[in-house]
C-alpha positions as CSV (number, residue, x, y, z in Angstrom):
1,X,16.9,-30.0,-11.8
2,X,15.7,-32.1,-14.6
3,X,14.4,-35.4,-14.3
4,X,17.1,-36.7,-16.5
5,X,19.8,-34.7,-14.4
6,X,18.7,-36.3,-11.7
7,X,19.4,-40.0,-12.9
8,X,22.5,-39.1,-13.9
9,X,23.3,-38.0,-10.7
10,X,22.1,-40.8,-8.9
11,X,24.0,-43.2,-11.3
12,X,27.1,-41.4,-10.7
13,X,26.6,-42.2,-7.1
14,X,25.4,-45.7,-7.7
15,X,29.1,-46.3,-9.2
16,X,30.6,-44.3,-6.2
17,X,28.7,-47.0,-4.4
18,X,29.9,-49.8,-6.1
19,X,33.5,-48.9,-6.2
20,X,33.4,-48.4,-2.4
21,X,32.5,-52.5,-2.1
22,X,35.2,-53.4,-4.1
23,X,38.0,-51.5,-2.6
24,X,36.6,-51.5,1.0
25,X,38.8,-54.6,2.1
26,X,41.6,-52.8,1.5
27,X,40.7,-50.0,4.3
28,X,41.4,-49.9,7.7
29,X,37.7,-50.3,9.0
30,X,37.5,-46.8,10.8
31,X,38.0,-45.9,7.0
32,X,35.8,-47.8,5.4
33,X,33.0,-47.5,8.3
34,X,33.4,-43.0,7.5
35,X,33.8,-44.4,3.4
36,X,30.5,-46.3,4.0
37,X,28.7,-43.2,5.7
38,X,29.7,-41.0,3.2
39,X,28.2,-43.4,0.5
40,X,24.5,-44.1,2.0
41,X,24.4,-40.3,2.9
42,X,25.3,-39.3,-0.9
43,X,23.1,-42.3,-2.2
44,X,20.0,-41.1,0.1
45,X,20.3,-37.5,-1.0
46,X,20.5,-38.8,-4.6
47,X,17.5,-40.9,-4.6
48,X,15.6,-37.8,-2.2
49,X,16.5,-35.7,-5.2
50,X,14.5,-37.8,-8.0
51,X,11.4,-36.0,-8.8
52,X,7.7,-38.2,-9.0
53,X,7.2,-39.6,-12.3
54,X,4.9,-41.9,-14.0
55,X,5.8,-45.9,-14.7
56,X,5.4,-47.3,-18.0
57,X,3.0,-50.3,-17.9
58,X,6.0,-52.9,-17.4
59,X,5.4,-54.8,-14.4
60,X,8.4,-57.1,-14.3
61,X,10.7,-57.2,-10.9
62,X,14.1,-57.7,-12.3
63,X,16.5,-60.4,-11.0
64,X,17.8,-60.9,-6.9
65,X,21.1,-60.4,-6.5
66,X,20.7,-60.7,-2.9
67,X,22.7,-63.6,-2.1
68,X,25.7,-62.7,-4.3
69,X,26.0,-59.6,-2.1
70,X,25.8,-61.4,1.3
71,X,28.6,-62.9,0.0
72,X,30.7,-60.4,-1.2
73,X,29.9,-58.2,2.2
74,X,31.0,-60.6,4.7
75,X,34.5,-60.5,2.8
76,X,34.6,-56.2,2.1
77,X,32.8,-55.5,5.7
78,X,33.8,-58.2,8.2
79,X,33.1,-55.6,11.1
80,X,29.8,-55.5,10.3
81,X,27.0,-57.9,12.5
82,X,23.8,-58.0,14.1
83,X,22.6,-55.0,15.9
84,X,19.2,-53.9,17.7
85,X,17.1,-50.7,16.8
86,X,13.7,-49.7,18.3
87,X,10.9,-50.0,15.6
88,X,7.1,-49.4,15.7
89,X,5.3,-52.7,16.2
90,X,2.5,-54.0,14.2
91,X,-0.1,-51.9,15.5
92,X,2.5,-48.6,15.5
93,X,0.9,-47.8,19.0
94,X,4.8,-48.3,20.9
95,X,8.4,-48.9,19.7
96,X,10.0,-52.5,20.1
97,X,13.5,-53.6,20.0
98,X,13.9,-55.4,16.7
99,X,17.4,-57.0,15.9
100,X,18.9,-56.0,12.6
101,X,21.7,-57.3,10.1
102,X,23.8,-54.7,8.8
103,X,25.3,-57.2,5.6
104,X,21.7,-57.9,4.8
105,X,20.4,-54.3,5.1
106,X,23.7,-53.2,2.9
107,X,23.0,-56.1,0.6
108,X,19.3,-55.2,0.1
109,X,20.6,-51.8,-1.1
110,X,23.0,-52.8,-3.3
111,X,20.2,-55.6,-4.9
112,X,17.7,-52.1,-5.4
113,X,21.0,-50.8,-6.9
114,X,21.7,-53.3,-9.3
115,X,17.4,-54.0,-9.9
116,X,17.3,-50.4,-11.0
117,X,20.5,-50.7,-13.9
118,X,18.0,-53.5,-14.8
119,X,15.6,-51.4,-15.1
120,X,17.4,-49.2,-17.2
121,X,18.8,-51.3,-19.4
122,X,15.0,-53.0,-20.1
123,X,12.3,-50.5,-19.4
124,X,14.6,-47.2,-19.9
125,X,15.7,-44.9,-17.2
126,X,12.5,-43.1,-16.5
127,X,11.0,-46.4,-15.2
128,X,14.1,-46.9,-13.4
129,X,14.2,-43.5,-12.0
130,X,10.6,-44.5,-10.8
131,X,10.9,-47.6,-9.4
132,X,14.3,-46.1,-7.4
133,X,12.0,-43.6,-5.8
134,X,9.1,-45.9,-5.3
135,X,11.9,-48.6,-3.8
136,X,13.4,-45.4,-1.1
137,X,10.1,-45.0,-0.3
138,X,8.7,-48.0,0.5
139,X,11.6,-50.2,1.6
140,X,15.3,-49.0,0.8
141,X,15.2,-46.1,2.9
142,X,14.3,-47.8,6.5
143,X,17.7,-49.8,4.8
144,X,19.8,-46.7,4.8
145,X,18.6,-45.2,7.7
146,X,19.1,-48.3,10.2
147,X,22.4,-49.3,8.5
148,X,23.5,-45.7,8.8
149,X,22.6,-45.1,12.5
150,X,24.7,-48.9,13.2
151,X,27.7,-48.1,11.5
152,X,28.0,-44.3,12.8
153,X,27.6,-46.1,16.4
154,X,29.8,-48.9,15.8
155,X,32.2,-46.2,14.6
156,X,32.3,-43.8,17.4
157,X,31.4,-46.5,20.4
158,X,33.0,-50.2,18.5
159,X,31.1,-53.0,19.0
């Protein structure tokens, strides 16, 4: 798969993404919590599936959406709250219980999402498709991964 086939693909699911907030307050929330599985399982394959490239020499960050989301989520999820998960501590020698927000893991995702169209539309998709990668790897995948494991419990066990 090309480079180029794979942003594509990722944007596609980027939309999926989007369209998924927007009509999620609408759902039942056993339907939105499988609709929101499906999503960060597509979005995680998509972004596993963009090859290394190299960055231009652009160094800019983009704007923070972050608190719009917040917003928005607390309205489209409502079910979604505080949960713990077991992380490595500071030294990585033992796990500790850490507590977790699933509206700000989900809107730190959708922040990367909407940082990357910046990207896009002002350094070109190459440095997009880069920094996406680089973001997975660094700090929007422990995002997916705890949000995922949360919502497939609260979905199967409830609160």
């Amino acid at each position: 798969m090309s480079v180029e086939q794979a942003w594509t693909d990722f944007k596609a699911v980027d939309a999926d993404v989007r369209a998924l907030i927007v009509s999620a307050a609408g759902m039942l929330p056993a339907e939105r919590q499988k609709q929101l599985l499906i999503a960060l399982n597509n979005l995680e394959v998509a972004l596993l599936r963009l090859p290394d490239i190299q960055p231009g020499d652009e160094e800019e960050q983009g704007p923070s959406t972050y608190v719009k989301w917040r917003e928005v989520l607390r309205a489209s999820f409502p079910e979604l709250g505080l949960f713990h998960m077991a992380a490595p501590n500071a030294e990585g020698s033992r796990e500790e219980t850490m507590l977790h927000d699933a509206h700000d893991d989900l809107a730190d995702i959708l922040n990367g999402l909407d940082r990357f169209a910046w990207f896009e539309r002002e350094q070109g998709w190459e440095n997009a498709a880069w920094e996406a990668k680089f973001d997975y790897e660094t700090h929007l995948g422990s995002h997916i991964s705890s949000l995922r494991a949360y919502v497939d419990r609260l979905r199967f066990l409830g609160p």
